[in-house]
C-alpha positions as CSV (number, residue, x, y, z in Angstrom):
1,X,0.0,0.0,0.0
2,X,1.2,3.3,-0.7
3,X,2.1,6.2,1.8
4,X,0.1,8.7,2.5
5,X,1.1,11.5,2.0
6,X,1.8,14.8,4.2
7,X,-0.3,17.7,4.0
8,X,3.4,19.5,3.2
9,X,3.5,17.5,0.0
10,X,-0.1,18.4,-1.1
11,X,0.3,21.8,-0.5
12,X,3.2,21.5,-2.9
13,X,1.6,19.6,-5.6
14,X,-1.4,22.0,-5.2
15,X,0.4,25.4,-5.6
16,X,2.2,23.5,-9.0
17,X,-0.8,22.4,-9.9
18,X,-1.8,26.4,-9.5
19,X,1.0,27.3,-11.4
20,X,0.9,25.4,-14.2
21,X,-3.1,26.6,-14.8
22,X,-1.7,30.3,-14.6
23,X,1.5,29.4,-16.9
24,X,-1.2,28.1,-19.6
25,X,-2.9,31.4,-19.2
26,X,-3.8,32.2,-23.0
27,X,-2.5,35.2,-24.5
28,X,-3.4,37.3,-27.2
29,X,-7.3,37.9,-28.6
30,X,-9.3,36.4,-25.5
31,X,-12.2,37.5,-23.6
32,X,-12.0,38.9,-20.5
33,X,-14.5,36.6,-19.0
34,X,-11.9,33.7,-20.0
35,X,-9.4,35.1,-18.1
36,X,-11.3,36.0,-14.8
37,X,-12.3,32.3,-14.9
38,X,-9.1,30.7,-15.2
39,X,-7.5,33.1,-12.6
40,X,-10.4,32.3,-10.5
41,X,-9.9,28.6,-10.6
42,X,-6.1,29.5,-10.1
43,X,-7.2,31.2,-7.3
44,X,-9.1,28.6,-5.4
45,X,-6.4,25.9,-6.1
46,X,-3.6,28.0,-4.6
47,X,-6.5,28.6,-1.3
48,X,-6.7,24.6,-1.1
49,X,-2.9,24.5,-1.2
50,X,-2.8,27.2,1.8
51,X,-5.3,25.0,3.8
52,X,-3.1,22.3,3.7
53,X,0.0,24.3,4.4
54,X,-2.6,25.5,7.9
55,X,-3.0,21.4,8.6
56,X,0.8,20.9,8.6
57,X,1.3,23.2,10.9
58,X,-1.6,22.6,13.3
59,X,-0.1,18.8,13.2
60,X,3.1,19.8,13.6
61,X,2.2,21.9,16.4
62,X,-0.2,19.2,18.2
63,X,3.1,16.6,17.7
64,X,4.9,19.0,19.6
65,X,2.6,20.2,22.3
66,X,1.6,16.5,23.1
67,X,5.7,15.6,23.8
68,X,5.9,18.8,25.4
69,X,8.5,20.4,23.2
70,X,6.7,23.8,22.9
């Protein structure tokens, strides 16, 4: 079975995911409403990825807290 993976690498894969939908970005002759929707999706993506980024630290932080290292 494969590992699962952290919320670190999500957040990761997420914001390239992000990336690459902006880097596609068309250019040229294209209507504004086009371009508002793909930023928007853009957008949302790179809010999932900064979720995750919020659930590594909050585990991160309960690890800690429950050894006593904070």
């Amino acid at each position: 079975m494969a590992a699962v993976p952290s919320y670190r690498e999500l957040a990761g894969r997420t914001l390239s995911q992000a990336a690459d939908d902006l880097n596609a970005m068309p250019q040229g002759n294209v209507a504004s409403a086009e371009i508002q929707a793909r930023a928007a999706k853009a957008q949302a993506i790179a809010t999932v990825a900064a979720a995750q980024a919020l659930l590594e630290i909050g585990d991160i932080l309960r690890e800690h807290l429950s050894r006593g290292d904070a």
